[in-house]
C-alpha positions as CSV (number, residue, x, y, z in Angstrom):
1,X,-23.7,36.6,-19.0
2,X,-25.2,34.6,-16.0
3,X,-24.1,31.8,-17.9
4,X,-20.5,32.7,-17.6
5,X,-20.6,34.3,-14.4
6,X,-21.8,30.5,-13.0
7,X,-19.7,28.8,-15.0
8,X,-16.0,28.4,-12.5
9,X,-16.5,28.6,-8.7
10,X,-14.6,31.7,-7.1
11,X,-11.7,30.8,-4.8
12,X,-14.0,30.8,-1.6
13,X,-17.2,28.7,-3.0
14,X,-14.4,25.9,-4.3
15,X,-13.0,26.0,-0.5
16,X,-16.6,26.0,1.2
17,X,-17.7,22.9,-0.7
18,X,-14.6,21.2,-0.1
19,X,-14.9,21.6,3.0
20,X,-18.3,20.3,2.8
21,X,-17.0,17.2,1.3
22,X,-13.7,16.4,3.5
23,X,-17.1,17.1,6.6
24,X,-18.6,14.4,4.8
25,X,-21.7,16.5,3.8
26,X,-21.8,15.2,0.4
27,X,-25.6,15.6,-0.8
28,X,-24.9,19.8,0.3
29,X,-21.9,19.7,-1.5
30,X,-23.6,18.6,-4.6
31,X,-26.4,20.8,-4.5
32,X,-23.8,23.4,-4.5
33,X,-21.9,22.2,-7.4
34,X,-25.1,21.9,-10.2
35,X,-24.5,25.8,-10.2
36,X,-21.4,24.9,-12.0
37,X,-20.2,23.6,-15.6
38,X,-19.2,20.0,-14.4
39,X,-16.3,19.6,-16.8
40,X,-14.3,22.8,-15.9
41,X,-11.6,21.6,-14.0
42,X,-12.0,22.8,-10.6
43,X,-15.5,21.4,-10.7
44,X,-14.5,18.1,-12.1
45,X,-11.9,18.2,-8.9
46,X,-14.2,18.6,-6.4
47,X,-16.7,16.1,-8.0
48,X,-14.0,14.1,-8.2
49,X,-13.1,14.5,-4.7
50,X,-16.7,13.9,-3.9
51,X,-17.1,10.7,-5.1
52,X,-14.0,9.3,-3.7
53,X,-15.3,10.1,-0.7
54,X,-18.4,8.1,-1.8
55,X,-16.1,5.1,-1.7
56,X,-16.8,5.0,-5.5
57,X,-13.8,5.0,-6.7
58,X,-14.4,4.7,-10.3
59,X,-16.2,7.4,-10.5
60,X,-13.8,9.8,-9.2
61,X,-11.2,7.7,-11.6
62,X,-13.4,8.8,-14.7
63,X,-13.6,12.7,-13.5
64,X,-10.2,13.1,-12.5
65,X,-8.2,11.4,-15.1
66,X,-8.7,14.0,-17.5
67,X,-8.8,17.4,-15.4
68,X,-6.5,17.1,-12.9
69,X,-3.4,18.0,-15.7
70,X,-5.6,20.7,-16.4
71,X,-5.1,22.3,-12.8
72,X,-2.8,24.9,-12.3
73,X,0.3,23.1,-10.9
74,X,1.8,23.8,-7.0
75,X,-2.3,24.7,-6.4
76,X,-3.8,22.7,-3.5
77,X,-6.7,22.0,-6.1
78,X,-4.0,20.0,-8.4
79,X,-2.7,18.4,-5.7
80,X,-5.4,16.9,-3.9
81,X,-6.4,15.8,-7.6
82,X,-3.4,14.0,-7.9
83,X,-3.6,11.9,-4.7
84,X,-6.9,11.4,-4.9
85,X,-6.3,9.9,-7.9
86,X,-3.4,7.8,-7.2
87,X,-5.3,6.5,-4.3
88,X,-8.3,5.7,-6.0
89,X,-6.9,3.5,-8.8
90,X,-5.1,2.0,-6.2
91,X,-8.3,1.1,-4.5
92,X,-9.3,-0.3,-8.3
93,X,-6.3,-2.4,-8.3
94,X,-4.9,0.1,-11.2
95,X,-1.3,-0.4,-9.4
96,X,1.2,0.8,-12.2
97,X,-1.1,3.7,-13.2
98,X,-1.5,4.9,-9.4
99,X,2.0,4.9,-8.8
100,X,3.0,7.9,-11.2
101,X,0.6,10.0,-9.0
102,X,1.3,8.3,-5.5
103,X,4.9,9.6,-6.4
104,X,3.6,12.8,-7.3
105,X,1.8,13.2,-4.0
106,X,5.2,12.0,-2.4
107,X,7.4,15.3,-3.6
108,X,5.3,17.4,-0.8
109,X,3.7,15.3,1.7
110,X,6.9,13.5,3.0
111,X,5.2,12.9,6.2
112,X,2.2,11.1,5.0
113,X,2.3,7.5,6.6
114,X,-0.5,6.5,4.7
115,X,0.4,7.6,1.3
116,X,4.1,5.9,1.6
117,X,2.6,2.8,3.1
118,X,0.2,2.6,-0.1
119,X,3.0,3.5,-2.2
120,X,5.2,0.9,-1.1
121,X,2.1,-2.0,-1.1
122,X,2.3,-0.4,-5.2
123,X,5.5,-1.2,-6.2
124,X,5.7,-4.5,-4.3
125,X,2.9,-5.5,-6.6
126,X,4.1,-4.4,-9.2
127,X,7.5,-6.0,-9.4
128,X,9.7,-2.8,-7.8
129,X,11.0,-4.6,-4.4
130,X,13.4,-1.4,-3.5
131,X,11.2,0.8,-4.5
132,X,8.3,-0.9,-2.5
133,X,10.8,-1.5,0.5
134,X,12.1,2.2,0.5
135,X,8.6,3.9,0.4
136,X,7.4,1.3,3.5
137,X,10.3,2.1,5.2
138,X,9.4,5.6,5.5
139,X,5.8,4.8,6.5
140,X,7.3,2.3,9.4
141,X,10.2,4.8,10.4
142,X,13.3,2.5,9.8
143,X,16.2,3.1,7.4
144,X,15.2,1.4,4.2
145,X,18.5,-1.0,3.5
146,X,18.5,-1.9,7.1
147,X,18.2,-6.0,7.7
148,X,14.3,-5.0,9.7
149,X,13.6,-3.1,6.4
150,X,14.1,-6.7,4.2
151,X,12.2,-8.7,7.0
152,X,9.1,-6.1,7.1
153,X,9.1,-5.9,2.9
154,X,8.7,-10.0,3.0
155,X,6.3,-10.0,5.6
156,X,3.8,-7.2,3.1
157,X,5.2,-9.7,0.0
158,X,3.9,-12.9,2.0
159,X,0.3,-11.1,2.6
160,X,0.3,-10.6,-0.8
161,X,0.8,-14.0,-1.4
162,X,4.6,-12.9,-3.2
163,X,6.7,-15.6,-1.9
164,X,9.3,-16.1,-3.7
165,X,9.9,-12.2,-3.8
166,X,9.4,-12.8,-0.1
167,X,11.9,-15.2,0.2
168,X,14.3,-12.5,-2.0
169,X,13.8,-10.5,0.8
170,X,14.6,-12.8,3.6
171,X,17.9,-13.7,2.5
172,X,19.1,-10.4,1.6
173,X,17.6,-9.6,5.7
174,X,19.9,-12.3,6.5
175,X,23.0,-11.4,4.6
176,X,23.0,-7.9,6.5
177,X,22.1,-9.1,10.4
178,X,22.8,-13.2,10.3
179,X,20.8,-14.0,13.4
180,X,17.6,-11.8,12.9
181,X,14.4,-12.9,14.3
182,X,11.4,-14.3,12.1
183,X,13.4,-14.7,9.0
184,X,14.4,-18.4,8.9
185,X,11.2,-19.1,10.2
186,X,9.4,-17.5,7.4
187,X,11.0,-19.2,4.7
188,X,10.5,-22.4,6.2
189,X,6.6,-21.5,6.2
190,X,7.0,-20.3,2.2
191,X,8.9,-23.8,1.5
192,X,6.1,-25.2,3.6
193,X,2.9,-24.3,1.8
194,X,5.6,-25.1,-1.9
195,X,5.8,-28.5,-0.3
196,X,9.5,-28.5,0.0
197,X,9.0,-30.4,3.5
198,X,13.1,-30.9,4.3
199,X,14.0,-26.8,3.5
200,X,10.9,-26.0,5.6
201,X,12.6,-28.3,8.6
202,X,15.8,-27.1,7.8
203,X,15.1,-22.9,8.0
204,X,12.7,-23.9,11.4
205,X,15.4,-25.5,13.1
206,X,17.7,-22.5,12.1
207,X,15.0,-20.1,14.2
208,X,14.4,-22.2,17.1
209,X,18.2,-22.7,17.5
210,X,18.1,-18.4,17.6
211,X,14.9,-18.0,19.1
212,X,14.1,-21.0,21.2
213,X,11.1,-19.4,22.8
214,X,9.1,-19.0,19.3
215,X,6.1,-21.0,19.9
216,X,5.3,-20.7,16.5
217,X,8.6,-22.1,15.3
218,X,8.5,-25.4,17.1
219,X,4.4,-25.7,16.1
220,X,5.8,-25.0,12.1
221,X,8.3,-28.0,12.4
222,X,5.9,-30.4,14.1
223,X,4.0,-29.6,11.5
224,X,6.8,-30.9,8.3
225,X,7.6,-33.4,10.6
226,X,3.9,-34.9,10.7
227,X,3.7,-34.3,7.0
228,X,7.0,-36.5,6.7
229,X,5.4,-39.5,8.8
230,X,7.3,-38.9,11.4
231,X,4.4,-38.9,13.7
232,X,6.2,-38.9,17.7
233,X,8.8,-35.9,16.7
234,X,5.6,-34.2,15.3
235,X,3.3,-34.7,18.1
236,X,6.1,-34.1,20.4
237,X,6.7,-30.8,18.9
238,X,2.9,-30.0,18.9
């Protein structure tokens, strides 16, 4: 009978030790949990919750992949499993299987800046551009097929070093506002580092002639300029 009786934690006891664990008091939380049969789901929840919050994010991957289904679904316990989750194989580079649960996460915490911004970093990297865009958006607070929207998705693409879904991006940008800021100059840095020396000087020029006072622009196209032997335009624009 004692068995049984410590076998599931009561509502309170689950919401006492998570608590412990969102206070970061994980040794106290775990004392508290040995009471209880690890694999029953709302133990494996908040061991899995525990160990995410132990920056071990493999861990929690191995406890919560199988229980978090398991969990009642609308419960807070199922839902914190869920992001959790999503955010943790993200964190193992496990992009396309995070972003099932990331989504899942998304249908009711709408205003979760983080959780769109990793969202969005997912589908970029995993080939889904609109989707990636539309979810950043959110996190950024602009309207996702707005020309700032295209600019901001290449800019993430570039850091991911995704440049010719970058450059994608920085057309369609300049298809919707023509004289935007940044964008020419950003694909003449992607045809810089592919070696394509005249595009790079060609997409510079376009910025400086929008925005003269780019610093950045003029260093970029003394730059292809000194790379092309042309050493007195370079060091002039240096």
């Amino acid at each position: 009978m004692a068995a049984t009786q410590t076998r599931i934690p009561d509502a309170p006891t689950v919401a006492a030790i998570r608590q412990l664990i969102h206070a970061g008091q994980l040794g106290a939380a775990a004392e508290r949990l040995q009471a209880f049969d690890p694999v029953e789901p709302l133990v494996a929840y908040l061991r899995g919750l525990a160990a995410y919050h132990a920056d071990d994010h493999q861990k929690a991957i191995e406890i919560l992949l199988p229980a978090a289904s398991k969990l009642p679904g609308h419960t807070l316990e199922r839902r914190e499993a869920e992001q959790v989750l999503g955010l943790a194989l993200y964190g193992a580079g496990r992009l396309a299987e995070a972003v099932p649960y990331l989504e899942a996460t998304r249908e009711w915490a709408r205003d979760n800046v983080e959780l769109h911004y990793f969202l969005g970093l997912a589908y970029l990297q995993t080939g889904n551009a609109d989707a990636g865009r539309g979810a950043l958006a959110v996190s950024f607070g602009m309207p996702p097929d707005g020309a700032a929207a295209h600019l901001m998705a290449a800019q993430m693409l570039i850091r991911l070093n995704l440049d010719e879904a970058a450059a994608g991006e920085l057309k369609r940008a300049l298809e919707k506002e023509a004289r935007l800021p940044q964008a020419r100059f950003l694909l003449g840095q992607i045809a810089l580092f592919r070696g394509r020396l005249d595009e790079s000087a060609q997409w510079t020029r376009g910025e400086i002639e929008i925005n003269p006072g780019n610093a950045m622009a003029w260093y970029q196209l003394g730059d292809v300029h000194v790379r092309q032997a042309r050493w007195d335009q370079g060091i002039a624009m240096l």
